[in-house]
C-alpha positions as CSV (number, residue, x, y, z in Angstrom):
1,X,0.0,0.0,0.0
2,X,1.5,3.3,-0.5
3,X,0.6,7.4,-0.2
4,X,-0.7,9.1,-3.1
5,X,-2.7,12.0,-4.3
6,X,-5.6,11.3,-5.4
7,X,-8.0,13.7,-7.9
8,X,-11.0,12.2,-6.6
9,X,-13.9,14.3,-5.9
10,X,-14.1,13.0,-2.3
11,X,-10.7,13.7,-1.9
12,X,-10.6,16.8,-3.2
13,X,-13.8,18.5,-1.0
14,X,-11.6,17.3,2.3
15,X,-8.9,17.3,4.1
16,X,-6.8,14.0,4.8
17,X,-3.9,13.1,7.1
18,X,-2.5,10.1,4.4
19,X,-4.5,8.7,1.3
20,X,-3.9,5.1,0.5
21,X,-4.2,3.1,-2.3
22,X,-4.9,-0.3,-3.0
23,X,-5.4,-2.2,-6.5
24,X,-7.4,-5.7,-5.8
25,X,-8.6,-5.3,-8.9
26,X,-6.8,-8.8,-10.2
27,X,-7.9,-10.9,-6.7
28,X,-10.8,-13.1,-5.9
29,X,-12.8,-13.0,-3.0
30,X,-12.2,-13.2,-0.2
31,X,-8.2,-12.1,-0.9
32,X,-9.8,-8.5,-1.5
33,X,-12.1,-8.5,1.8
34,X,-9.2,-9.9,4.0
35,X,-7.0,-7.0,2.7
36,X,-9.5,-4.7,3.5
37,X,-9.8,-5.3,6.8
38,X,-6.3,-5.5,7.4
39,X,-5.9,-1.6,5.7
40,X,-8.9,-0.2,7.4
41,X,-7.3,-1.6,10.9
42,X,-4.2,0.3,10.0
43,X,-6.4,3.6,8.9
44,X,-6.4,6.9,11.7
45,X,-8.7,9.3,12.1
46,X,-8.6,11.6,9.0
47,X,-7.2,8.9,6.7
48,X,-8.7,7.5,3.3
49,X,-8.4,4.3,1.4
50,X,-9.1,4.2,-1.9
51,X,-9.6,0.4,-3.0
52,X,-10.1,-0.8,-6.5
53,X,-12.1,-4.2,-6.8
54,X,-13.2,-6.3,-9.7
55,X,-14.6,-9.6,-8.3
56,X,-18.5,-10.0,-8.2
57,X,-18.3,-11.3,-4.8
58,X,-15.9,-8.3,-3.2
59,X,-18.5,-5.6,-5.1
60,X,-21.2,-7.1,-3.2
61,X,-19.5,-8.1,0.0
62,X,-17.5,-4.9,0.3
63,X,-20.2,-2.5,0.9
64,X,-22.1,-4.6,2.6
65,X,-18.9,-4.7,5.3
66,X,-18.3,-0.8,5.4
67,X,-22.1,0.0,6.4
68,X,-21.6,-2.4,9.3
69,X,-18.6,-1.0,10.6
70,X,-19.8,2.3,9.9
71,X,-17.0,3.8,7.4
72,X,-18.4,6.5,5.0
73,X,-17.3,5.7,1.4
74,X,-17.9,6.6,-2.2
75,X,-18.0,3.8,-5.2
76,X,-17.6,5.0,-9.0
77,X,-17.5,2.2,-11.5
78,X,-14.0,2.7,-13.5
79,X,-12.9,1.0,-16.5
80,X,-13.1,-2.9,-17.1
81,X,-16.4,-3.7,-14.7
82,X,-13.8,-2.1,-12.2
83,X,-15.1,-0.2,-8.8
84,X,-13.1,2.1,-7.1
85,X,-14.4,2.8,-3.3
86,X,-13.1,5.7,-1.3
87,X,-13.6,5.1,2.4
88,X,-12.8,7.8,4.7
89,X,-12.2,7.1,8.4
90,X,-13.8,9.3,11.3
């Protein structure tokens, strides 16, 4: 995972401590939704994650795990049948 800077419309209306980005784009579930955790665990207050997915199982099972812990996020459909979520931590 490393920093970036991001032109994303969430990202650009705030102000972030460290913007992260991850590419699970070529992994199947559940590799994508056990790396999420794992990146959201390491996320402060202030940070944002932005995650790239392509497997039918992560686009439904993503979301589904961000409402129930809470985490406000943004999904735009990208190239490919790709999804890009933005999650921002509180």
């Amino acid at each position: 995972m490393s920093a970036i800077i991001v032109s994303d419309y969430l990202v650009k209306k705030k102000k972030y401590n460290m913007i992260f980005e991850y590419d699970a784009s070529d992994e199947k579930c559940p590799l994508p939704l056990v790396n999420l955790r794992l990146r959201l665990k390491k996320m402060q207050k202030g940070d944002v994650c932005i995650f790239t997915i392509a497997d039918k199982g992560s686009i439904e099972d993503i979301p589904k795990l961000l409402n129930k812990l809470g985490y406000q996020y943004d999904q735009s459909i990208i190239e490919n049948g790709r999804i890009r979520i933005t999650i921002s931590s509180n």
